[in-house]
C-alpha positions in Angstrom: 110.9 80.4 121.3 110.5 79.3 117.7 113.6 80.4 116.9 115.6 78.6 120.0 113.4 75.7 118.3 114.6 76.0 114.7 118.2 76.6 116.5 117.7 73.1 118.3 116.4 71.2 115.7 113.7 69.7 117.5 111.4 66.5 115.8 109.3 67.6 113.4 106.3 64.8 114.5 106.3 66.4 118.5 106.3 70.1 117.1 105.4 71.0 113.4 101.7 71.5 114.0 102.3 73.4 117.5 104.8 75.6 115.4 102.4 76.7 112.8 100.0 77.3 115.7 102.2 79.5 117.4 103.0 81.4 113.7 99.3 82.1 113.1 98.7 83.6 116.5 101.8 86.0 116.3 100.4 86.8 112.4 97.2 87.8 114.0 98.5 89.8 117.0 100.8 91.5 114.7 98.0 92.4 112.6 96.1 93.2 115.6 98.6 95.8 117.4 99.0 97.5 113.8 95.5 98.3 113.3 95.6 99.4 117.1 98.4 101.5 116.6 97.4 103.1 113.0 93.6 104.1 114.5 95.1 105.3 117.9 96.8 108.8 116.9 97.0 110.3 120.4 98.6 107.1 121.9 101.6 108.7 124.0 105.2 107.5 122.1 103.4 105.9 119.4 106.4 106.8 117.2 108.4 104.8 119.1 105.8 101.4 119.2 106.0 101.3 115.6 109.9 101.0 115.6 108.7 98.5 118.1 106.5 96.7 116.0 108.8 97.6 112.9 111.5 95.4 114.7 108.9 92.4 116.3 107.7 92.4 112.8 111.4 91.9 110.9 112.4 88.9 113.5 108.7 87.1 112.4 109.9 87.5 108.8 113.3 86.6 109.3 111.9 83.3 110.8 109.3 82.7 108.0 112.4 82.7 105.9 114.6 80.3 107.9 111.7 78.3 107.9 111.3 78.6 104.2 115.2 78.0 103.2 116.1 76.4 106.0 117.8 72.7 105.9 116.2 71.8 109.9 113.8 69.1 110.9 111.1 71.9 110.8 111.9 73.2 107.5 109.9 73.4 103.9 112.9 71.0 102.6 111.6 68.4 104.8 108.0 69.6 105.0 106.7 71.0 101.7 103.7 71.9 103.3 105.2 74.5 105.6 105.8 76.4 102.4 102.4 76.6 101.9 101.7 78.1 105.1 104.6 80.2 105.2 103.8 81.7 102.0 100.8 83.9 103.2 102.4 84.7 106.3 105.4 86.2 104.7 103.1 88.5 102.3 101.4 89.6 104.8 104.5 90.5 107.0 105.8 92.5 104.3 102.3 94.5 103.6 102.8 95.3 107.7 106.3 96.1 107.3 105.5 98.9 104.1 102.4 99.7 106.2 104.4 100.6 109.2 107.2 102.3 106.8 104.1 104.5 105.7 103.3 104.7 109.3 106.1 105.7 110.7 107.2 109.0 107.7 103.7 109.9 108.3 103.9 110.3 112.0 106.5 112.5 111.8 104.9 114.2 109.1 102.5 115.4 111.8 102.5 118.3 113.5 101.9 118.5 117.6 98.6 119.5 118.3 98.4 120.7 121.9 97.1 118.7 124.5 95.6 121.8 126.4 93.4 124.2 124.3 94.3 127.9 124.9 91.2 128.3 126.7 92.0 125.5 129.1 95.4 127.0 129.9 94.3 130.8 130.5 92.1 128.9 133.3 94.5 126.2 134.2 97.3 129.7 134.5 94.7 132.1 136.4 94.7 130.2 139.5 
């Protein structure tokens, strides 16, 4: 939605404030599902959320930089202080991103433990 905003080039008075809003909530949830991710090891396809998140995470940045270098109504060249705010949020998306890089080479760095221990399947094959 931000970025069919930024495409529209919307008033700047009716939506600035509601548009940083919105950027610090999806900073936070990003945040949020990484740490969720990184702790949960067993989570089935987790290889394939943090492409997932790799991907949600490059569109956020590619906005913080529109935003940034943009010429729009909601822009740093007519706002200076969205550069202010857009600053931090564009660090922290690119920690996330090397994070999930990490993430990701490490994941499949891992070998497949079994789900079933071998004692579990002699019982689960006896009957």
């Amino acid at each position: 939605m931000i970025q069919d905003l930024l495409i529209l080039d919307t008033d700047a008075d009716l939506f600035l404030n509601k548009t940083l809003d919105d950027l610090d909530f999806i900073n936070s949830c990003l945040t949020s599902l990484l740490l969720s991710l990184k702790d949960n090891s067993r989570l089935i396809e987790r290889d394939k959320q943090f492409y997932n998140l790799a991907e949600t995470e490059r569109q956020f940045h590619e906005i913080l930089n529109v935003l940034d270098n943009g010429e729009g109504s909601i822009s740093a060249l007519c706002n200076p202080e969205l550069r202010e705010r857009t600053g931090p949020l564009t660090s922290q998306s690119q920690e996330r991103q090397s994070s999930i890089k990490d993430l990701i080479i490490e994941t499949k760095d891992l070998s497949i433990e079994p789900v079933v221990g071998y004692d579990e399947m002699q019982v689960l094959l006896s009957r």
